[in-house]
PDB file of N, CA, C and O in Angstrom:
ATOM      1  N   UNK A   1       0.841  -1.176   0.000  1.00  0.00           N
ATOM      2  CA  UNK A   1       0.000   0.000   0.000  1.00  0.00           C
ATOM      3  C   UNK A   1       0.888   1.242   0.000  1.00  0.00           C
ATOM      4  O   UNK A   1       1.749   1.333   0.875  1.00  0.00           O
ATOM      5  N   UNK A   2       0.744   2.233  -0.938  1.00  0.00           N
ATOM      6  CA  UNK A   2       1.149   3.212  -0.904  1.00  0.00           C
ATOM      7  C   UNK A   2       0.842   4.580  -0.280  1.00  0.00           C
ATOM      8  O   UNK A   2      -0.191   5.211  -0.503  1.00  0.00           O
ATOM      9  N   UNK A   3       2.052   5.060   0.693  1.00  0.00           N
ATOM     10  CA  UNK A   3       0.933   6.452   1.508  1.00  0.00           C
ATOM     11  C   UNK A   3       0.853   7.489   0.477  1.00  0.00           C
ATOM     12  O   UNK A   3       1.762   7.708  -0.324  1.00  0.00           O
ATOM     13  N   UNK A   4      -0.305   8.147   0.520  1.00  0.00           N
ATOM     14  CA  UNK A   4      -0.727   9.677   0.297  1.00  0.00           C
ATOM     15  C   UNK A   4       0.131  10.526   0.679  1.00  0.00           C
ATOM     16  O   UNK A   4       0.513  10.591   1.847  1.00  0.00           O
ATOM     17  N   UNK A   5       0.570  11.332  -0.309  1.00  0.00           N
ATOM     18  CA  UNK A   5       1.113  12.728   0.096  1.00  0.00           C
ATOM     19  C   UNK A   5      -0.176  13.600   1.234  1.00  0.00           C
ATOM     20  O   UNK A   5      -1.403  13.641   1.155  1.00  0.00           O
ATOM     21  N   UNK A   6       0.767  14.186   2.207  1.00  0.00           N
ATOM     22  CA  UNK A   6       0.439  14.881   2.768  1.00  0.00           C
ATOM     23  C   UNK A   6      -0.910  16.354   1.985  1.00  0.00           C
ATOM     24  O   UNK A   6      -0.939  16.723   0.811  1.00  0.00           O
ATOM     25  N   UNK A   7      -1.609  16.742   2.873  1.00  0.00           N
ATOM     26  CA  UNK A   7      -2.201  17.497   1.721  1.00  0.00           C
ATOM     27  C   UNK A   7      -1.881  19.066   1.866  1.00  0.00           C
ATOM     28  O   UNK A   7      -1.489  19.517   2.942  1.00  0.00           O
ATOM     29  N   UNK A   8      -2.013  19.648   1.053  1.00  0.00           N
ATOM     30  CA  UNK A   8      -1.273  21.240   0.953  1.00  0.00           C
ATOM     31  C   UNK A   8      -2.292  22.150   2.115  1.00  0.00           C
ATOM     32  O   UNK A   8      -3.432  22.457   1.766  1.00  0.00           O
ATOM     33  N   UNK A   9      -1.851  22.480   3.288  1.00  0.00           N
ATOM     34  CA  UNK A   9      -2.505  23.705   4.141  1.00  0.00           C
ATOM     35  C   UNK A   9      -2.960  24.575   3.438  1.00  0.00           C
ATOM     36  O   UNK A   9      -2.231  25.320   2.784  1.00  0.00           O
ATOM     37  N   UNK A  10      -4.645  24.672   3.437  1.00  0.00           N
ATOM     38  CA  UNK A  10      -4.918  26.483   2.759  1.00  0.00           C
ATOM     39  C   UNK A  10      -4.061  27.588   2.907  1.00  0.00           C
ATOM     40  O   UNK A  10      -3.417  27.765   3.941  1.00  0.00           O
ATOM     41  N   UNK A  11      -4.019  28.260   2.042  1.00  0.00           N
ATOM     42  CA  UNK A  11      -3.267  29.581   2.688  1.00  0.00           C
ATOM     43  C   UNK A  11      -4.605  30.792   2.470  1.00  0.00           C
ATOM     44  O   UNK A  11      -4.998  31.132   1.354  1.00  0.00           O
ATOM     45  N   UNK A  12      -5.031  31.193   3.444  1.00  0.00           N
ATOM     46  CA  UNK A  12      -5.785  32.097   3.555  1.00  0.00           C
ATOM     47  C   UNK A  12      -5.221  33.475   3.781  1.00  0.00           C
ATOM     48  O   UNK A  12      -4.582  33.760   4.794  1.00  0.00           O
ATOM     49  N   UNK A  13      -5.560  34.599   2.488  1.00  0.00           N
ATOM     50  CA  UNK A  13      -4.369  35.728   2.549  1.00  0.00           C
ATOM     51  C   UNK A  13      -5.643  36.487   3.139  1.00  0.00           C
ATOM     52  O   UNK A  13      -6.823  36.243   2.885  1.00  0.00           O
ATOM     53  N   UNK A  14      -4.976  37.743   4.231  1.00  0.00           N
ATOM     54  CA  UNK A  14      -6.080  38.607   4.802  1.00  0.00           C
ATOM     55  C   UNK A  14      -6.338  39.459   3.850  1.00  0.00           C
ATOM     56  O   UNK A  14      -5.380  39.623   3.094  1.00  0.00           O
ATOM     57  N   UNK A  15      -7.756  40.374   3.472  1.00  0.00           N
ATOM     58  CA  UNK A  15      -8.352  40.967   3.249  1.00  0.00           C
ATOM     59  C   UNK A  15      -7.426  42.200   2.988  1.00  0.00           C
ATOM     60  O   UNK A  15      -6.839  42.846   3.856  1.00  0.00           O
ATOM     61  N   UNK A  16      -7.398  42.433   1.496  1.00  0.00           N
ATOM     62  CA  UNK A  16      -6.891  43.460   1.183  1.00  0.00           C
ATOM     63  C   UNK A  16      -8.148  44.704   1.068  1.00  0.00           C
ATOM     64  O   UNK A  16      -9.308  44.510   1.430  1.00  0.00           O
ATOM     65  N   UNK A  17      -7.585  46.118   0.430  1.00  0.00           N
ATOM     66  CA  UNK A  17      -8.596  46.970   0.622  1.00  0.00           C
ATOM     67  C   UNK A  17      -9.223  46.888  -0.241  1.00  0.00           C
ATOM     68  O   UNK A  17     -10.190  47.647  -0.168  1.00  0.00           O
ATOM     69  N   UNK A  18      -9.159  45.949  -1.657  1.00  0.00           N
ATOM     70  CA  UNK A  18      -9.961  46.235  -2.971  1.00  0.00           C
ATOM     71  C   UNK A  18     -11.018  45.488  -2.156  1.00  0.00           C
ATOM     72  O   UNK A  18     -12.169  45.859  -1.922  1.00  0.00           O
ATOM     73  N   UNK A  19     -10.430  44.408  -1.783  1.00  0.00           N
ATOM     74  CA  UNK A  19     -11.711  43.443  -1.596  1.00  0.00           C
ATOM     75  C   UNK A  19     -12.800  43.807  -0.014  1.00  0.00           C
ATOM     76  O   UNK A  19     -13.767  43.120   0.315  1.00  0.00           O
ATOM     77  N   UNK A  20     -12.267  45.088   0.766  1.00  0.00           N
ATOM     78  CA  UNK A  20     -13.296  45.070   2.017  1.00  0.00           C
ATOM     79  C   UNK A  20     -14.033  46.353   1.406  1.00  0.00           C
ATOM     80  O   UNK A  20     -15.235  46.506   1.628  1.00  0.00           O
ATOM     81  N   UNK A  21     -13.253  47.354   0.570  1.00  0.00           N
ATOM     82  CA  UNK A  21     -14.052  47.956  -0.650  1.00  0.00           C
ATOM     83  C   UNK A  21     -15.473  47.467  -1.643  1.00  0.00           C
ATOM     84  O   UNK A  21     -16.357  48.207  -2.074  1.00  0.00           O
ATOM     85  N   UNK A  22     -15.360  46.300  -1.779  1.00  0.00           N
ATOM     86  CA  UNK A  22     -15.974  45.281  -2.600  1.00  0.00           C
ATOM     87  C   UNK A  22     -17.335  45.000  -1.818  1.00  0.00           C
ATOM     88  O   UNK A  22     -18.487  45.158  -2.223  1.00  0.00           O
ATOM     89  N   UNK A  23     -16.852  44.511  -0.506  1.00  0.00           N
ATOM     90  CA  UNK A  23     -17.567  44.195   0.843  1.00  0.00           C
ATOM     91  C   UNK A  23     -18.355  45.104   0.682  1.00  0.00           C
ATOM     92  O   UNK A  23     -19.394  44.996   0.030  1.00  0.00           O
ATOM     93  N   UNK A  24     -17.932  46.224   1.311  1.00  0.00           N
ATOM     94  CA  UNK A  24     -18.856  47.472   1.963  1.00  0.00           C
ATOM     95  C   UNK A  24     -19.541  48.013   1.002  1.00  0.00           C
ATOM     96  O   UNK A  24     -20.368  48.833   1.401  1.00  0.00           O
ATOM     97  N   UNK A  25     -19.475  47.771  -0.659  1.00  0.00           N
ATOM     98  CA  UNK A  25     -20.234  48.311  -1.548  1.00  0.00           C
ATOM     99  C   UNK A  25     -21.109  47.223  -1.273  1.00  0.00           C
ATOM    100  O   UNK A  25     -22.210  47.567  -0.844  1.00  0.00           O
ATOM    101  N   UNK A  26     -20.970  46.357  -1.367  1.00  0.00           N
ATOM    102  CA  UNK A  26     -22.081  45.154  -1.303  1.00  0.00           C
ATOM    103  C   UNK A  26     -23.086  45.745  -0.610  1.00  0.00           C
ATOM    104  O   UNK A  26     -24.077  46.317  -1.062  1.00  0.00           O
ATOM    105  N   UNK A  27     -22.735  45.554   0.623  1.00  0.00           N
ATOM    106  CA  UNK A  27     -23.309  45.650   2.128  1.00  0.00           C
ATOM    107  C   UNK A  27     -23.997  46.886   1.990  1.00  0.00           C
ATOM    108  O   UNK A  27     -24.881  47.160   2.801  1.00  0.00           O
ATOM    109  N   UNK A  28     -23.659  47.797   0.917  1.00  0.00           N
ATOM    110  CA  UNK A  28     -24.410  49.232   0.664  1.00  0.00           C
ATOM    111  C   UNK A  28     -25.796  49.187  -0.234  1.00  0.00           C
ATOM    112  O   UNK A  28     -26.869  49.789  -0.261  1.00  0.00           O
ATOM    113  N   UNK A  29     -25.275  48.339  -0.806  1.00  0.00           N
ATOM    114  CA  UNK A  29     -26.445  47.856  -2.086  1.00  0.00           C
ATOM    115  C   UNK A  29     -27.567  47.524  -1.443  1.00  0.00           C
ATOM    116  O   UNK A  29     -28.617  48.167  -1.471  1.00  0.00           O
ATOM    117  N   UNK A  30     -27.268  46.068  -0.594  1.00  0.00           N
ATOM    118  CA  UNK A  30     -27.851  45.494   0.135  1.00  0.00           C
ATOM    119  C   UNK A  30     -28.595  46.172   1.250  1.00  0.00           C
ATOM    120  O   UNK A  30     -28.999  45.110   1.725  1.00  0.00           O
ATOM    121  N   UNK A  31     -29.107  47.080   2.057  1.00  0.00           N
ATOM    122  CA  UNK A  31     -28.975  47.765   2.467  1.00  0.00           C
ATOM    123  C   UNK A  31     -29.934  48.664   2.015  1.00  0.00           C
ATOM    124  O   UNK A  31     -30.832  49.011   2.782  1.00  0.00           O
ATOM    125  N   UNK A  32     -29.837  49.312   0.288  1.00  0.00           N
ATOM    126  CA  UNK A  32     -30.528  50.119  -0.222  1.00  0.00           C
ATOM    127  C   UNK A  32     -31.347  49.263  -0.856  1.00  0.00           C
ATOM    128  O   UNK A  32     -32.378  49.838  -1.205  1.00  0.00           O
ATOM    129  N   UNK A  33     -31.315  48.138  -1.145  1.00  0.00           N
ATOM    130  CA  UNK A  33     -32.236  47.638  -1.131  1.00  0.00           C
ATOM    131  C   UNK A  33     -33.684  47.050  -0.370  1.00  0.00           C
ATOM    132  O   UNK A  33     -34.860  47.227  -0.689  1.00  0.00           O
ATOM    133  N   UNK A  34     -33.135  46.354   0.659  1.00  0.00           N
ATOM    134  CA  UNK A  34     -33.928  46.298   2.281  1.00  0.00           C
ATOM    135  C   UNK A  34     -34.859  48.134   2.466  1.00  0.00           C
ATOM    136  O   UNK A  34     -36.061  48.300   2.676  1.00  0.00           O
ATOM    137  N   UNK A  35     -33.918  49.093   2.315  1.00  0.00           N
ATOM    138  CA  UNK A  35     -34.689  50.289   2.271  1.00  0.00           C
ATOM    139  C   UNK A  35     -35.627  50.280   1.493  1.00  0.00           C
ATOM    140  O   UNK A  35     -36.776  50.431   1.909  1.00  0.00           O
ATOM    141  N   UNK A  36     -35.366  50.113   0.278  1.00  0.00           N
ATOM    142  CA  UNK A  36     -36.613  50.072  -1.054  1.00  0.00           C
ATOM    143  C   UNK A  36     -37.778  49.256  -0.862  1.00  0.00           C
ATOM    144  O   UNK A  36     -38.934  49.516  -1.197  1.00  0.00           O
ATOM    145  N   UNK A  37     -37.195  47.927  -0.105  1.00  0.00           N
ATOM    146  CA  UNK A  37     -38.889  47.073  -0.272  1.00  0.00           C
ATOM    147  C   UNK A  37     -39.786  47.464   0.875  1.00  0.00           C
ATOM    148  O   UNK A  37     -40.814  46.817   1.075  1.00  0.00           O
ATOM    149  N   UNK A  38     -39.485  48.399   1.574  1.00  0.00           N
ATOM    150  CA  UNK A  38     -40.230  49.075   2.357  1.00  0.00           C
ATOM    151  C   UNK A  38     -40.787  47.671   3.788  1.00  0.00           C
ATOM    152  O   UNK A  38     -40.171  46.723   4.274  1.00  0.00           O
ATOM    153  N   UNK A  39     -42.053  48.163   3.992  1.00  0.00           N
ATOM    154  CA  UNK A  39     -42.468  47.200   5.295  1.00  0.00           C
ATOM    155  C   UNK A  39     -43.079  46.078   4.839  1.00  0.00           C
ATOM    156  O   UNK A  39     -44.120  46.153   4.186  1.00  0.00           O
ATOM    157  N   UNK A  40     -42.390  44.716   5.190  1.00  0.00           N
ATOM    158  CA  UNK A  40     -43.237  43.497   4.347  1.00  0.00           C
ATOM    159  C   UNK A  40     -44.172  43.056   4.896  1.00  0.00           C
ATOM    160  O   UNK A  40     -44.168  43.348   6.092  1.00  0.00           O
ATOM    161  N   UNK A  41     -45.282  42.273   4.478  1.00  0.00           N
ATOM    162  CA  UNK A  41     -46.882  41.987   5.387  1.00  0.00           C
ATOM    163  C   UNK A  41     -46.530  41.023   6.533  1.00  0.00           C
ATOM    164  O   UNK A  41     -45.615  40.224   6.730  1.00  0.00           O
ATOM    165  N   UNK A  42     -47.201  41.265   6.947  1.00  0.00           N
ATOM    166  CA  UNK A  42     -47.218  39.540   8.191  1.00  0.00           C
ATOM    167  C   UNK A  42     -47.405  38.747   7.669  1.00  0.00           C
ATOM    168  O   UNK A  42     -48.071  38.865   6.641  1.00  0.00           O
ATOM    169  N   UNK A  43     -46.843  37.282   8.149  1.00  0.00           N
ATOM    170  CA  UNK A  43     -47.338  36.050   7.324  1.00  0.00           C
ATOM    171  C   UNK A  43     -48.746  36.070   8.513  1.00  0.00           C
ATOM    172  O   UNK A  43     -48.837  36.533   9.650  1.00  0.00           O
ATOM    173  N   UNK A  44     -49.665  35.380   7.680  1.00  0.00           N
ATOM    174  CA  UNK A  44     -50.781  35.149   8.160  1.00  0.00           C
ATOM    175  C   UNK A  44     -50.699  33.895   9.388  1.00  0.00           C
ATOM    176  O   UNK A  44     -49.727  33.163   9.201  1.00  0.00           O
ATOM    177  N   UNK A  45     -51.278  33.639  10.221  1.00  0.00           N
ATOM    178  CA  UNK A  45     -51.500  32.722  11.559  1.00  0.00           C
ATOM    179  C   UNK A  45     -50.747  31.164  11.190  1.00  0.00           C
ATOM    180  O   UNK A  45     -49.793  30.555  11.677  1.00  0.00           O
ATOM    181  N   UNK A  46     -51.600  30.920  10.205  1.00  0.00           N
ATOM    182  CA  UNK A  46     -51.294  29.476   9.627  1.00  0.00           C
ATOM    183  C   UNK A  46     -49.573  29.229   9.063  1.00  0.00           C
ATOM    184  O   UNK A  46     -48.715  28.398   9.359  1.00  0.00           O
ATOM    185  N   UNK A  47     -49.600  30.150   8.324  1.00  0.00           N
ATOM    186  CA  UNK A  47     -47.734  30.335   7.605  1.00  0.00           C
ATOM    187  C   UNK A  47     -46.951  30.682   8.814  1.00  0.00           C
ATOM    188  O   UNK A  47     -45.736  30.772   8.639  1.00  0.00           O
ATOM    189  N   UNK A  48     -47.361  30.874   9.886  1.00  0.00           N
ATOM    190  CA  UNK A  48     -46.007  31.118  10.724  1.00  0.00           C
ATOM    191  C   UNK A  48     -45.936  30.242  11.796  1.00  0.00           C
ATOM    192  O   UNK A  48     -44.951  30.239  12.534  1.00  0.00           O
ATOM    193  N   UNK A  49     -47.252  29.207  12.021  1.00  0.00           N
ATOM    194  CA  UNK A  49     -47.277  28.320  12.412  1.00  0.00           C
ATOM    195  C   UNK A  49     -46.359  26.938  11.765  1.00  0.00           C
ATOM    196  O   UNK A  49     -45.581  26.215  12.387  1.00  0.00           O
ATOM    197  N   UNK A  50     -46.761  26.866  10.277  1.00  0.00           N
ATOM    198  CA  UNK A  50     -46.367  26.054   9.405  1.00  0.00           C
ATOM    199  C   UNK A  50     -44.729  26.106   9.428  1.00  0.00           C
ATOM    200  O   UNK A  50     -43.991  25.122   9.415  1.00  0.00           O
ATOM    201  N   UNK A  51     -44.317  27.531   9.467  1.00  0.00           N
ATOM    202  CA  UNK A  51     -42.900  27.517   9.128  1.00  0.00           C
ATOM    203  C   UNK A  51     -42.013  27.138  11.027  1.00  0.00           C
ATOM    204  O   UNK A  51     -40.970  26.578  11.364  1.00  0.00           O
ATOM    205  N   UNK A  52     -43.208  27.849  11.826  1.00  0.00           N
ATOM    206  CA  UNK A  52     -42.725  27.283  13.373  1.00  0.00           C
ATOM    207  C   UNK A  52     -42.106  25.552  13.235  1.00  0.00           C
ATOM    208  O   UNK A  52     -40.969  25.120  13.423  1.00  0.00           O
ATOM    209  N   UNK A  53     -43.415  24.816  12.820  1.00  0.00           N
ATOM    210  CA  UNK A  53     -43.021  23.210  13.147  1.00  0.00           C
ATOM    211  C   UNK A  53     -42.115  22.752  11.948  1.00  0.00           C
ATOM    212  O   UNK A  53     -41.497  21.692  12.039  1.00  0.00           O
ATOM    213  N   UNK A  54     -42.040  23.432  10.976  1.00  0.00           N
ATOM    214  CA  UNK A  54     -41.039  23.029   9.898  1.00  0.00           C
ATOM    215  C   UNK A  54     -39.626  23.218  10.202  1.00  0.00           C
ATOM    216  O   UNK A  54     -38.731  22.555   9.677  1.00  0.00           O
ATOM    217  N   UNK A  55     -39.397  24.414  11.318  1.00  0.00           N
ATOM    218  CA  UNK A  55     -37.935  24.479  11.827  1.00  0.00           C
ATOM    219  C   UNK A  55     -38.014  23.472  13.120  1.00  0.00           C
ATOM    220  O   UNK A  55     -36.905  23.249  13.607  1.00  0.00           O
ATOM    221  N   UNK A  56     -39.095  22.834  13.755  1.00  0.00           N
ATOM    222  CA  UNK A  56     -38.947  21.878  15.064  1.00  0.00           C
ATOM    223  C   UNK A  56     -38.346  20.608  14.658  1.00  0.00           C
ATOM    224  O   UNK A  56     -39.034  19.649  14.309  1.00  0.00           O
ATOM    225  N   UNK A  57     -37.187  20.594  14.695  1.00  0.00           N
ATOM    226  CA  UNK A  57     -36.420  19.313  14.398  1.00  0.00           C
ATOM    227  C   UNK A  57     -37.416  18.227  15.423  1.00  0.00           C
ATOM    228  O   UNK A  57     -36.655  17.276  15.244  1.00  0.00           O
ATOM    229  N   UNK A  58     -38.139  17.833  16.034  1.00  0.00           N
ATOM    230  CA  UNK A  58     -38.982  16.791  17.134  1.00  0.00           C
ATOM    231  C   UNK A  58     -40.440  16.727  16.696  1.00  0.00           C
ATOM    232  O   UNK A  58     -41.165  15.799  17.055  1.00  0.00           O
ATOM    233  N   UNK A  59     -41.071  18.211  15.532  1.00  0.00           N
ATOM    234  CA  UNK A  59     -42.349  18.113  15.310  1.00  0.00           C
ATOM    235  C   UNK A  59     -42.552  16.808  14.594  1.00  0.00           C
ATOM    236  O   UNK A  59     -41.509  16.266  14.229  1.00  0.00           O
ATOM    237  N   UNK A  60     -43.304  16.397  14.409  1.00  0.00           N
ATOM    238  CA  UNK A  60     -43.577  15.148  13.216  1.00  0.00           C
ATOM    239  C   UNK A  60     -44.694  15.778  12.664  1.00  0.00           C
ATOM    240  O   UNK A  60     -44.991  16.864  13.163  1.00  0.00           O
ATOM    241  N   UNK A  61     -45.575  15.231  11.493  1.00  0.00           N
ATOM    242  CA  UNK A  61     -46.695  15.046  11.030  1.00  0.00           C
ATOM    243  C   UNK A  61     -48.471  15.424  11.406  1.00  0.00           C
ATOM    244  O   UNK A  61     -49.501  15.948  10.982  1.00  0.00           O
ATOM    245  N   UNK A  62     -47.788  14.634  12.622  1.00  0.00           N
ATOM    246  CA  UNK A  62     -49.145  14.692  13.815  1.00  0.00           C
ATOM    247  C   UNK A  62     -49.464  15.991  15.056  1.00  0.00           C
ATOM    248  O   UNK A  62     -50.471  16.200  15.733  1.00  0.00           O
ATOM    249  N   UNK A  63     -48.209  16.674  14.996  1.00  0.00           N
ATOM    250  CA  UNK A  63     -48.140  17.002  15.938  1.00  0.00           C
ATOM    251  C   UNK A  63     -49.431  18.855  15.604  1.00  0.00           C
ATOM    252  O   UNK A  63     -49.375  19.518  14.568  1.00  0.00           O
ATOM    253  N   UNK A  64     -49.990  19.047  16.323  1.00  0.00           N
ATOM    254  CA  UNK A  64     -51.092  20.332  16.494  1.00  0.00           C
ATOM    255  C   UNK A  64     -50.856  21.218  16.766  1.00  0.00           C
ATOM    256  O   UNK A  64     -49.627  21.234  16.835  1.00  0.00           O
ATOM    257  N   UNK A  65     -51.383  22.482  17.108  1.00  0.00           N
ATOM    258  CA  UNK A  65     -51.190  23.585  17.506  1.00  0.00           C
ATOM    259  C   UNK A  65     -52.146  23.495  18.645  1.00  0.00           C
ATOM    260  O   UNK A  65     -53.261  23.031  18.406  1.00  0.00           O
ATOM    261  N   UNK A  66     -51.857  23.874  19.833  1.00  0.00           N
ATOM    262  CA  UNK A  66     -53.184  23.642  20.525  1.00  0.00           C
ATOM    263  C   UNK A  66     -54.547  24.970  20.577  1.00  0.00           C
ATOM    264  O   UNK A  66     -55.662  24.930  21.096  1.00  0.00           O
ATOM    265  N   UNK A  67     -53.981  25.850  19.951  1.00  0.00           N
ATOM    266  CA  UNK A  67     -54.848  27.270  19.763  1.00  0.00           C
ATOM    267  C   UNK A  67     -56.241  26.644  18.754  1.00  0.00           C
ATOM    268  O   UNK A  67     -57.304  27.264  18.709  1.00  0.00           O
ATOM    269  N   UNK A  68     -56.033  25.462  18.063  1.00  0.00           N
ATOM    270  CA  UNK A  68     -57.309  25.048  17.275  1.00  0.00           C
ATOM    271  C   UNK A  68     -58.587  24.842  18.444  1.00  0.00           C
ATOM    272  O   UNK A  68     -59.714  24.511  18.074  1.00  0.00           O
TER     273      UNK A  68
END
């Protein structure tokens, strides 16, 4: 059996200024955008219930709301 070369360490270079430049335009866009779509509706009773037990990693199938 033959060993594997060792494998090459990332080299992660820090953040130069083009690229936190890059960032912060992003983050500006982003930002003016969130401003633009203004105030979004409520999800209605049922959709925020639905999305409640869809994040409950333990809900199953069966499981109710007891407010019915």
């Amino acid at each position: 059996m033959m060993d594997s070369p060792a494998p090459e360490k990332l080299k992660v270079s820090p953040l130069n200024e083009s690229h936190t430049g890059s960032l912060n335009a992003n983050l500006e866009r982003m930002k003016e955008a969130i401003a633009r779509a203004g105030d979004l509706p409520i999800l209605p009773h049922i959709a925020m219930e639905v999305s409640r037990l869809a994040s409950d990693p333990i809900a199953g199938m069966s499981k109710r709301s007891c407010s019915n």
